[in-house]
C-alpha positions as CSV (number, residue, x, y, z in Angstrom):
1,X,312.1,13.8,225.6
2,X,308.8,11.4,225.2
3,X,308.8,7.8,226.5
4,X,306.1,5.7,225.2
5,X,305.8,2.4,227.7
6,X,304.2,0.0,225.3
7,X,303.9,-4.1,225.2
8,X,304.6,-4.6,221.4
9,X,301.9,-6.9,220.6
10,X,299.2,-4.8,222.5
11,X,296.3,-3.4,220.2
12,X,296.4,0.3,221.7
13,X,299.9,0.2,222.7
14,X,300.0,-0.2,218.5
15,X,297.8,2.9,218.4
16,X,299.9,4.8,220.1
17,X,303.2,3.8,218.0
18,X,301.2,4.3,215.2
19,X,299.9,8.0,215.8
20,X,303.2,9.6,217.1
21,X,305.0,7.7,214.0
22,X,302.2,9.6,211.8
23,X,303.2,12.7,213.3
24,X,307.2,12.1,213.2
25,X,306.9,12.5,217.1
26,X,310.3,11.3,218.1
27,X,310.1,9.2,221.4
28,X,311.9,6.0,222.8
29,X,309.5,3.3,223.5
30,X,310.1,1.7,226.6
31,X,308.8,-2.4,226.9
32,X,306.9,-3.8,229.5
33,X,305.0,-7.0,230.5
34,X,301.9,-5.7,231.9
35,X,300.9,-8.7,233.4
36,X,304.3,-8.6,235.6
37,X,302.9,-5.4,236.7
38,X,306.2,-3.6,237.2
39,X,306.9,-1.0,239.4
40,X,308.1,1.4,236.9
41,X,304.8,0.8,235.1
42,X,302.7,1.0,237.7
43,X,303.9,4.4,239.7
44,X,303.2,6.1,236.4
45,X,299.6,4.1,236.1
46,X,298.2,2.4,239.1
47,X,296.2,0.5,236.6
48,X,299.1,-1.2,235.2
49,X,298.0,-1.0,232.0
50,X,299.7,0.1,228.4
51,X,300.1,2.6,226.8
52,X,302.0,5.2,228.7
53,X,303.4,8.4,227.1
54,X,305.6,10.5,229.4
55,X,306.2,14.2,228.0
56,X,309.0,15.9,229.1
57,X,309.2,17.8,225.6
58,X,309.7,21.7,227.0
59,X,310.6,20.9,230.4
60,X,307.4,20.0,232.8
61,X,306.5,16.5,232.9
62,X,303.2,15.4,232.1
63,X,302.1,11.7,232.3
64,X,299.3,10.7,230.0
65,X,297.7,7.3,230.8
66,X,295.1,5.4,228.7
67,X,294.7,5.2,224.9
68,X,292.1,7.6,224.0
69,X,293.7,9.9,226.5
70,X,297.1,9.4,224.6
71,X,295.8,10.2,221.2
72,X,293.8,13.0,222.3
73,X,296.5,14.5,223.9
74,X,298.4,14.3,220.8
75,X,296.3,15.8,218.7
76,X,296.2,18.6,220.4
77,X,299.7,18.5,220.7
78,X,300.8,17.6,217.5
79,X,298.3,19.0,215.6
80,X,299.7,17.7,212.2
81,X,298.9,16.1,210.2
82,X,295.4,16.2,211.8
83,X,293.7,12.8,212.1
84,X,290.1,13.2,212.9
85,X,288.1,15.0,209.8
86,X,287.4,18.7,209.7
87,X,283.6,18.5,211.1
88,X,281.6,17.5,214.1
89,X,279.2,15.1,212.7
90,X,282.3,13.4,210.7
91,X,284.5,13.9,214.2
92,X,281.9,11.7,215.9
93,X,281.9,9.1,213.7
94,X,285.7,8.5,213.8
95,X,285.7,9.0,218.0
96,X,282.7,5.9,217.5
97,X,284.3,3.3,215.6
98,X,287.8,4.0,217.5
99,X,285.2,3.4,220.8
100,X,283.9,0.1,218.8
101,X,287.5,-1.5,218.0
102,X,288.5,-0.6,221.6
103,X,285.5,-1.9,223.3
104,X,283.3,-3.9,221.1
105,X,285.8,-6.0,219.0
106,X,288.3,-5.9,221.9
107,X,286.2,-7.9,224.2
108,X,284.4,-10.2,220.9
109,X,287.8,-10.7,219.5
110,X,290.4,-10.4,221.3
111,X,289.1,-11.8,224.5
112,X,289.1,-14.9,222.7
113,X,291.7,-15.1,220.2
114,X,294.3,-13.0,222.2
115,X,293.8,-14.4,225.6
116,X,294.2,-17.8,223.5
117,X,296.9,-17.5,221.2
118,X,299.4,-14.8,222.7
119,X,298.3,-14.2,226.3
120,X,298.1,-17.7,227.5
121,X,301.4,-18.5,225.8
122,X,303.3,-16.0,227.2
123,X,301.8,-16.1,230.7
124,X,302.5,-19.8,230.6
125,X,298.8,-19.9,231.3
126,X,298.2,-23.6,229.0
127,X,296.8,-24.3,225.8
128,X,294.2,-22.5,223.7
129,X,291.4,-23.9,224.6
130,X,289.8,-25.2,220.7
131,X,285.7,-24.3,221.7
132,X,287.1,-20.7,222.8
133,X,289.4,-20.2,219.6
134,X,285.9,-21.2,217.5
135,X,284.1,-18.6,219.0
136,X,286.5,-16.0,218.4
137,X,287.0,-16.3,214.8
138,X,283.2,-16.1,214.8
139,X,283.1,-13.3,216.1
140,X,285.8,-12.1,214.1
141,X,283.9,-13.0,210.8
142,X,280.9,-10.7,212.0
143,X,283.2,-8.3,212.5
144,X,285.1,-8.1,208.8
145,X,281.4,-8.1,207.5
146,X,280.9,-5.1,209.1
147,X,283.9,-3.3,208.2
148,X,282.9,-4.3,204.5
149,X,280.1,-3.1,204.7
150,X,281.9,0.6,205.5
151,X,284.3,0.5,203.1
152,X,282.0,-0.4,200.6
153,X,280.7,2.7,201.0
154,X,284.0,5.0,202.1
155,X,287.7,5.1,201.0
156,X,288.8,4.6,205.1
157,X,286.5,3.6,208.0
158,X,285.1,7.2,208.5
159,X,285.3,8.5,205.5
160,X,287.6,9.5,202.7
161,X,290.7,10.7,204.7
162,X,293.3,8.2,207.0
163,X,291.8,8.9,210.3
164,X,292.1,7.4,213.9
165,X,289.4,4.9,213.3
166,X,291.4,3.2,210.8
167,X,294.3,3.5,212.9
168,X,292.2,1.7,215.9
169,X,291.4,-1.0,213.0
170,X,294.5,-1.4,212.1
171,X,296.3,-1.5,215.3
172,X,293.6,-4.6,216.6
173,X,294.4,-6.6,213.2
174,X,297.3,-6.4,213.0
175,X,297.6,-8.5,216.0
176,X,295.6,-11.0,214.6
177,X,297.4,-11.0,211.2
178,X,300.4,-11.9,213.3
179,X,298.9,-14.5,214.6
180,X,297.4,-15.6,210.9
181,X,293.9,-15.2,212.1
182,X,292.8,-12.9,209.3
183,X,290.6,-14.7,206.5
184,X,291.3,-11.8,204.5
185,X,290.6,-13.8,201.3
186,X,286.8,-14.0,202.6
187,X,286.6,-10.1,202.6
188,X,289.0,-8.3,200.1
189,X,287.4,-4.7,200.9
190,X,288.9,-5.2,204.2
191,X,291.9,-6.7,202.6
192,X,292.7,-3.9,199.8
193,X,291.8,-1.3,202.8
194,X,294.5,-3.2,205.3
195,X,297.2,-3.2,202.6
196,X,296.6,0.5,201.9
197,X,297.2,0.8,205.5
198,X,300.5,-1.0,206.0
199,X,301.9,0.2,203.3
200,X,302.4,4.1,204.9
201,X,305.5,4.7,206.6
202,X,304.4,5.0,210.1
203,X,303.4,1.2,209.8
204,X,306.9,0.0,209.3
205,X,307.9,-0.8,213.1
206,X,304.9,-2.7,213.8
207,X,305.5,-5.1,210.3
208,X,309.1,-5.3,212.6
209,X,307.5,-6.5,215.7
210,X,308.7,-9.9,216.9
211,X,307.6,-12.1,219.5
212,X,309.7,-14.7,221.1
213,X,308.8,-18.4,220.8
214,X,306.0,-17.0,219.1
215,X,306.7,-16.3,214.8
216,X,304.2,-13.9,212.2
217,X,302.4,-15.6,209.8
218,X,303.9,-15.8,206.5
219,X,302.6,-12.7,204.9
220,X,302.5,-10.4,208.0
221,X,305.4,-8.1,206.4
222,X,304.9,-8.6,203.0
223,X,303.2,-5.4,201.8
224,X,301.5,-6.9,199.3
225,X,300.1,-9.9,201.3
């Protein structure tokens, strides 16, 4: 038995859904409002943050806290299909950009458009404030170029196979796409890349994900944007 406790339209709770789905990990996901902190939540993570993957698959139970904990632990785990590349050099590169999305863009991007657009809304914390919002998509834009500018260059962010950097990618998007934040139009390497990714299986219960009060953009399920 695996729970994942997950807040749907969380970046690296989506990570999480996203790698066990890859691996046909069977598991109930469990939702929570982190910003309630709960008390179920928090005795397993005094942090009170997503995700959280209990394991009690072959009796002992092991708590596994923080994202790139998570994953790791799951690859080694649930070694297949494997979803870092074969050597080190190549390794790093895809442990780098997942450490970019998660720190980098996470705190350009989504401190901004998130905290604007989903958090404030659902924390009954006001409106997005307009300056903020303008600041974020710039960010945003700098970010897409840069993306680009990989895939100009590679099939997925690290290189030719689906790895856990484009999962990170994907998983931080997504969010945005939900929230039609995306110029995708301004950058169709990133856009022919993204489609490639939500087309695969394992994508399905995230193109699912609904918020209440708070609807996809148009296109967010349609697989061919």
């Amino acid at each position: 038995m695996r729970v994942l406790y997950h807040w749907p339209l969380d970046p690296f709770s989506r990570q999480a859904r996203l790698v066990l789905d890859e691996k046909s990990i069977r598991y109930k996901a469990q939702t929570v409002l982190p910003w309630d902190r709960p008390d179920d939540l928090l005795s397993l993570n005094p942090a009170g943050l997503t995700p959280v993957l209990v394991d009690e698959a072959g009796g002992a139970k092991r708590v596994v806290i923080e994202i790139r904990a998570v994953l790791e632990y799951l690859e080694e785990t649930a070694p297949s299909p494997c979803l870092l590349p074969g050597g080190p050099a190549e390794r790093a590169e895809a442990r780098r950009l997942c450490d970019w999305f998660d720190r980098k863009f996470d705190g350009e991007v989504n401190a901004y458009l998130l905290h604007e657009k989903l958090e404030k809304p659902v924390q009954g914390l006001g409106a997005p404030d307009p300056q903020v919002m303008r600041e974020g998509r710039e960010h945003l834009r700098g970010h897409l170029e840069h993306i680009a500018w990989l895939l100009e260059a590679r099939d997925g962010l690290a290189g030719p196979r689906y790895t856990l950097a484009d999962i990170a990618a994907a998983a931080h998007l997504s969010i945005l796409d939900y929230l039609g934040e995306v110029p995708w139009n301004d950058f169709e390497p990133v856009k022919h890349w993204y489609q490639r990714v939500k087309c695969r299986p394992a994508f399905r219960s995230i193109l699912e994900d609904k918020l209440p009060g708070i609807a996809p953009s148009r296109h967010y399920a349609d697989l061919d944007f």
